[in-house]
C-alpha positions, 0 to 999 in steps of 0.5 A, a space after each residue: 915746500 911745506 909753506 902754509 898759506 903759500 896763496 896769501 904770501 907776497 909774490 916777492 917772499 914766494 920769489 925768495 923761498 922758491 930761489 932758495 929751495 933752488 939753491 939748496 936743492 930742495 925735494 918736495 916735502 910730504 906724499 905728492 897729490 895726484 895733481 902734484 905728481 901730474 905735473 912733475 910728469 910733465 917735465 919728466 917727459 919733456 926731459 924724455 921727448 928731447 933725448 928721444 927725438 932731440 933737443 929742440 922736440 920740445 920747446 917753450 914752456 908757457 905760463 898761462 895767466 901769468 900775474 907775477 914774477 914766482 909764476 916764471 920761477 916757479 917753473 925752474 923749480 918744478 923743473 927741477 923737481 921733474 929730472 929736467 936738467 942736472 941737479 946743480 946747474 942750469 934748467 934748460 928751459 925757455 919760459 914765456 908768460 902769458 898775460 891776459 886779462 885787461 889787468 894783467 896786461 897793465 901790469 905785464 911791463 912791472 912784472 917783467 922790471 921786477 924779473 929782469 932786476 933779478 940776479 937768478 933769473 937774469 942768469 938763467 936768461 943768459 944760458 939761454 942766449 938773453 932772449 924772453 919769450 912773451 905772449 900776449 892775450 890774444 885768445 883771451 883779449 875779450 874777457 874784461 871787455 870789447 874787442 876795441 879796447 882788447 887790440 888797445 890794451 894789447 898795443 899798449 902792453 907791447 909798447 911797455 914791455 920792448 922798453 921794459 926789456 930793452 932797458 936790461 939789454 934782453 932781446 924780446 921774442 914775441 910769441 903770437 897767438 892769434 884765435 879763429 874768430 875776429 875778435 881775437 885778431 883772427 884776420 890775416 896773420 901778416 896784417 895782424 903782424 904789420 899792426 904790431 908796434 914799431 918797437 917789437 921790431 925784430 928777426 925772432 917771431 914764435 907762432 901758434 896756430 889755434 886748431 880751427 885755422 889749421 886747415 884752412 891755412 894749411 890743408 893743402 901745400 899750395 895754401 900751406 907754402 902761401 900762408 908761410 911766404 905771407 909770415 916771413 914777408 910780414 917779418 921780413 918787413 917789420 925787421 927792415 927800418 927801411 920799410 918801418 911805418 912811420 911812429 904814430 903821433 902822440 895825440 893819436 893815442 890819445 885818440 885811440 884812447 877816447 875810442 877804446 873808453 867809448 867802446 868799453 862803456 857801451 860794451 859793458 852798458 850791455 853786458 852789466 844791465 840787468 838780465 842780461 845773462 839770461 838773454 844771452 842764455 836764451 837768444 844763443 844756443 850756448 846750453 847746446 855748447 856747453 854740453 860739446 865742451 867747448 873751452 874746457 881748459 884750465 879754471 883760470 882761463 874761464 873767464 868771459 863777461 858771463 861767469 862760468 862762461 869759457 871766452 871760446 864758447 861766448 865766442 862761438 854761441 854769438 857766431 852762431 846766432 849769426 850775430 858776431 858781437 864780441 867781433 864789434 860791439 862797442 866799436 861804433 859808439 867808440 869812432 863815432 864819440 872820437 869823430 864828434 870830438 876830434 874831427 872826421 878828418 883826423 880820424 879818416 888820417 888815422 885809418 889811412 896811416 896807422 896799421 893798429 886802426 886800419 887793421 882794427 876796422 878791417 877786421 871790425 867791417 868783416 864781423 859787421 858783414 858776416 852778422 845777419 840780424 834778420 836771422 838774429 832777431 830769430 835767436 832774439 825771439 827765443 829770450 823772453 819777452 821782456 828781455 827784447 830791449 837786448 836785441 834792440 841794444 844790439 841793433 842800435 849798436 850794429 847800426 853805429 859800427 856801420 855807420 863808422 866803418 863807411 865813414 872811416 872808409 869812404 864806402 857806400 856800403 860794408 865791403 865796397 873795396 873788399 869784393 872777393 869777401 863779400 862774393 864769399 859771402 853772399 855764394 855762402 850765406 843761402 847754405 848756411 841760412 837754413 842751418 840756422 833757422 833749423 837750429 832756431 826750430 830745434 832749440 825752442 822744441 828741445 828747451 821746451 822738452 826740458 832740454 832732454 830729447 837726445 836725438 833733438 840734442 844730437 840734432 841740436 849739435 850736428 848744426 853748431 857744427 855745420 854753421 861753425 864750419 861755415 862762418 870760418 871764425 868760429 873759435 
């Protein structure tokens, strides 16, 4: 738009000068870069996907990292630039953002107020039959912190965002987007549904699947049509008021609250103490996972608590330490600070009649059972010395998640009520077991070569490969 310093300007003035280059239809000014024009192609083929193979071939555009509303407009604008829609009139395209930082998802229902409000696009909404699509940071829901406070943040964002668009009449379409690992909600899809808030209550749902859980619900027809009653029994369920879950009790949010504040501090008394990036660099064969590429997308997504550390990989470098820790840490020091305030009895009500905390633990008690920390403390042991008080952290705080789990549940030990998951677990763990030792064995000897050796690297690579398919939730 020929527009100097087009970053710093406030998102209002950016929103105004991309409705008037709408308006007046604008065509770039100057040479387009390579990036420029990649991304005009983008629309050119999407404008050629739909008149070759329909026009449902190609659907929603998604907005990643999503902070304010030119973001949204922007896309209309490109896509006009990109021959997608006539020049004067309508640009049919449905558009989603995606929030997904911890700060975004506070602001995701303000954004939303200030687009609604907005005569342009309240228009565009209209031609498409007044429904927004939203997603929320399910992939990316452990970047600022644990995962109790991701699922809290998530909950809350939901809440805001169904008033924020039933105040304007427009129906909210959720578009979910669960991970692989547990930590990113990567449990059963119809519990994950179940667990939304009563106010997401309606007939639409849009959904993604991540590329690791594709084959493992969907591989075979039998599992595939299963997978697909399981989804539309869980809508079917949620859009009916007779079914509906009760709306949980003002104070249990306030509960929730104190349980999300909890864990986010002791997650980040882990991940901000001192030393702490180079015993995760250490005790986890992510150097292996970085030269595989794991996460590489766009630089405004890679974000995890250790710079320059893709959220994918971070996930994946603790599965395969056998730890699991983005799936539970923080969770045990968060229940235990609430029952030592609230009461075990209200929290225990809690978990029995809240699907948001019922599935939480659900989730949270699988991570705890899938980690091993005898073959942890391997891992730990290739951290210098000095760095050992990490994996005690760990411990201590592993110990904390168990302790919350039984009491929440009433077990006598992680996965008593769950017996198929645990039998799973037990008829896997002597296969997986020796991978995992053998990788412990060919990191210390590759990093000690200078981190060099190709056929040790390969090796190196064959077993992040073979412990990934084996945890099942590996990201």
């Amino acid at each position: 738009l020929g527009e100097d310093g087009w970053s710093a300007m406030p998102s209002a003035q950016r929103s105004e000068r991309i409705k008037e280059a709408i308006d007046r239809r604008e065509s770039p000014l100057g040479s387009l870069s390579s990036e420029a024009r990649r991304t005009l192609s983008v629309f050119q083929t999407i404008a050629h996907s739909r008149r070759r193979y329909g026009a449902l071939s190609i659907g929603i555009y998604i907005v990643s990292a999503a902070q304010d509303a030119d973001d949204l407009l922007s896309v209309l604008l490109l896509a006009k630039w990109g021959h997608l829609g006539p020049k004067v009139g309508d640009v049919p395209l449905d558009v989603a953002p995606l929030f997904e930082t911890a700060e975004d998802l506070e602001n995701a229902s303000e954004v939303m107020e200030r687009l609604l409000a907005d005569d342009f696009y309240r228009a565009h909404l209209a031609v498409r039959g007044n429904r927004q699509f939203l997603m929320l940071g399910y992939a990316s829901g452990t970047h600022d912190g644990d995962a109790v406070s991701a699922r809290w943040n998530l909950d809350k964002a939901y809440r805001g965002l169904a008033a924020t668009l039933a105040k304007f009449g427009v129906d909210m379409v959720i578009f979910h987007g669960p991970g692989g690992p547990l930590s990113r909600t990567g449990g059963p899809v119809h519990e994950a549904l179940a667990s939304l808030p009563n106010v997401t209550r309606n007939q639409h749902l849009r959904m993604t699947e991540q590329g690791e859980t594709i084959n493992s619900r969907y591989g075979l027809r039998g599992i595939a049509m299963r997978s697909f009653e399981q989804i539309v029994s869980a809508l079917m369920l949620k859009a009916s008021s007779d079914t509906a879950q009760p709306e949980p009790p003002e104070h249990w949010h306030e509960i929730m609250a104190s349980i999300a504040r909890n864990s986010s501090r002791s997650f980040a008394a882990l991940t901000t103490r001192p030393g702490f990036v180079e015993y995760f660099r250490t005790a986890t064969p992510i150097d292996v996972i970085e030269r595989l590429r794991v996460g590489t997308t766009s630089q405004s997504t890679i974000r995890s608590p250790v710079d320059g550390v893709h959220e994918a990989a971070w996930s994946l470098a603790w599965t395969q330490s056998r730890c699991a820790l983005p799936g539970w840490f923080g969770f045990g020091s968060g229940v235990l600070g609430a029952i030592s305030t609230y009461g075990l009895d209200a929290l225990q009500q809690m978990y029995k009649d809240w699907p948001l905390l019922h599935l939480l633990v659900a989730d949270v008690e699988i991570a705890l059972a899938k980690s091993d920390l005898e073959i942890a403390r391997e891992y730990a042991a290739l951290a210098p010395a000095q760095l050992s008080v990490f994996f005690k952290q760990v411990s201590e705080e592993y110990e904390a998640g168990v302790a919350a789990v039984l009491a929440l549940t009433g077990q006598s030990h992680l996965l008593e009520y769950s017996q198929r998951m645990a039998r799973s677990i037990k008829l896997r763990n002597p296969y997986v077991d020796p991978m995992s030792f053998l990788q412990v064995h060919l990191l210390k000897r590759w990093r000690d070569a200078g981190c060099g050796t190709d056929a040790v690297l390969n090796a190196l690579m064959a077993s992040v490969n073979g412990i990934a398919h084996a945890m099942q939730d590996a990201g």
